[in-house]
C-alpha positions in Angstrom: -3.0 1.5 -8.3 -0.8 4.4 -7.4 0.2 6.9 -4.8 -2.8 8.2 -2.7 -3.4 10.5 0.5 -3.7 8.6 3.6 -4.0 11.2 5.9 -7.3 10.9 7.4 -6.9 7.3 7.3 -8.4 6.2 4.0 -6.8 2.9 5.1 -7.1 2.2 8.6 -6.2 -0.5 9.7 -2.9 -1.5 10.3 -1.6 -5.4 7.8 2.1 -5.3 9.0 4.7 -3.1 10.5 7.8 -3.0 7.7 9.7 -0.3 9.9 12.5 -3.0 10.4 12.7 -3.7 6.5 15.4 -1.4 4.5 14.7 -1.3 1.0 11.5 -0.8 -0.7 11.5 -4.3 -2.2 11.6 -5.4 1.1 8.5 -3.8 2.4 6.6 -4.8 -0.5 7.3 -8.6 -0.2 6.9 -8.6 3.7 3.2 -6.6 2.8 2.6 -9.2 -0.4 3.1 -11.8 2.0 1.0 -10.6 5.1 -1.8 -9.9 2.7 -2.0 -13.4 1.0 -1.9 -14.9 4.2 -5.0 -12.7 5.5 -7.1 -12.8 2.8 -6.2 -8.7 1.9 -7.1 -8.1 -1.8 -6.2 -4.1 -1.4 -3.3 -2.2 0.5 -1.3 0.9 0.9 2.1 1.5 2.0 4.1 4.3 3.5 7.6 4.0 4.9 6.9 2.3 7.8 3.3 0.2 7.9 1.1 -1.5 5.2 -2.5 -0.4 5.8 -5.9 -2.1 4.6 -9.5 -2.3 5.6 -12.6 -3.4 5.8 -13.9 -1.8 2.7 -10.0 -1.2 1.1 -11.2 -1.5 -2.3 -13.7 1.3 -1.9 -11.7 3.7 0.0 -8.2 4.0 -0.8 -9.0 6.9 -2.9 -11.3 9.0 -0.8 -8.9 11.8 -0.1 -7.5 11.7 -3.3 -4.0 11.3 -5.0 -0.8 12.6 -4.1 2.8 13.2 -5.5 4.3 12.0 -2.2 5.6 8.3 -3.7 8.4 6.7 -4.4 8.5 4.3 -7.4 11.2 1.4 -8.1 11.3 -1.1 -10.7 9.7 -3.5 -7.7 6.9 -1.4 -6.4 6.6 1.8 -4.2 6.0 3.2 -1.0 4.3 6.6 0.4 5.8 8.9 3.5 4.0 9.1 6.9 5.3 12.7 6.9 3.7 13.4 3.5 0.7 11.3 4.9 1.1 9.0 1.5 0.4 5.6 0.7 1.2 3.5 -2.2 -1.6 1.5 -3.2 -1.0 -2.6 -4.4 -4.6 -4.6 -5.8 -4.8 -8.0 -6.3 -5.6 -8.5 -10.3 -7.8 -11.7 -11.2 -4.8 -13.9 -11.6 -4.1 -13.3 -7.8 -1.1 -11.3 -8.5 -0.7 -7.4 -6.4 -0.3 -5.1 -9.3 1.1 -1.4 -8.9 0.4 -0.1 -11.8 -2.6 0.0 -13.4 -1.5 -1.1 -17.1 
């Protein structure tokens, strides 16, 4: 979906603590993962935590974009310090997109 402002908690609630994982492909499996197993159709990521909640799809955008991402070949990721989140939907093959092509 893209990179998006997180910092009044568009996304509040917390899928999975990454913190531990070192590369951005990392983080983005472990938060795939967590999210297929819950049910999660819509999440953001920062450095450290994948967020969601109860009305994702809806709110992820409420603040806004921002230019605080960085984007790899295998996804991306927001800052907590910059407050940004990098925003994954599932498409209707089941399948968390990041961008929107």
């Amino acid at each position: 979906m893209g990179c998006y402002q997180n910092s009044g908690r568009a996304l509040n609630d917390v899928l999975r603590n990454v913190r531990r994982k070192r590369r951005i492909r990392g983080k983005v499996a472990a938060c795939k993962e967590t999210a297929n197993q819950k049910g999660v159709t819509v999440f953001g990521l920062d450095d450290n935590i994948c967020w969601t909640g109860q009305n994702a799809a809806n709110s992820y955008d409420m603040y806004g974009g921002a230019g605080g991402c960085k984007v790899i070949k295998y996804g991306g990721m927001g800052y907590l310090a910059a407050k940004s989140m990098f925003v994954y939907k599932k498409n209707d093959k089941g399948w968390f997109r990041f961008f929107d092509r």
